[in-house]
N, C-alpha and C positions, 0 to 999 in steps of 0.2 A: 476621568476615563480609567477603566480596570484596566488591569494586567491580562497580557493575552494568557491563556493555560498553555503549559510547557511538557514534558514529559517528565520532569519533575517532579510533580505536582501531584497529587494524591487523584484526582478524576479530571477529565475533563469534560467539557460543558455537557449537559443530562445527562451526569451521573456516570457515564462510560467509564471501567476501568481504565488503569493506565499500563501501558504499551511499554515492554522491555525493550530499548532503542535495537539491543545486541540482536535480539531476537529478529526483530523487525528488517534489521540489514542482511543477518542472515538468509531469509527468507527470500530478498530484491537477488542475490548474490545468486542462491539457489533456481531463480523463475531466468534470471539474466541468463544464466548459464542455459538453461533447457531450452530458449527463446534464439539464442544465438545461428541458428542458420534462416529465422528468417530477419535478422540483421534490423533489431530496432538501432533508432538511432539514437535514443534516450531513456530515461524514467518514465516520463510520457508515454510513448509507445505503449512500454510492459503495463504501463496500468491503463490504458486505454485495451489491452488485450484482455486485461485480468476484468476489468469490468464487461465487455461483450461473452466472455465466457461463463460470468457469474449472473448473468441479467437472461428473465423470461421475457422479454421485449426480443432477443434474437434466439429462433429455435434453430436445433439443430443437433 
């Protein structure tokens, strides 16, 4: 069995560059923050928001 890909890692699976972690939290920190009154209750939530707002399946 392979090694899972990490953010270590030079790509991960097709090719996709690889994701600065720093970056990456920044960002969660930054959306956490703006998200904050209507009171998720996790990482879930924000990205369960982050994808209805990024998705043409819901207009608006």
């Amino acid at each position: 069995m392979g090694r899972a890909p990490t953010l270590a890692g030079n790509t991960w699976p097709g090719g996709a560059p690889r994701a600065d972690p720093s970056v990456l939290l920044d960002f969660v920190a930054v959306v956490r923050h703006e998200l904050r009154d209507l009171r998720p209750r996790d990482i879930i939530d924000i990205q369960s928001f982050l994808w209805v707002q990024g998705s043409d399946e819901y207009p608006g």
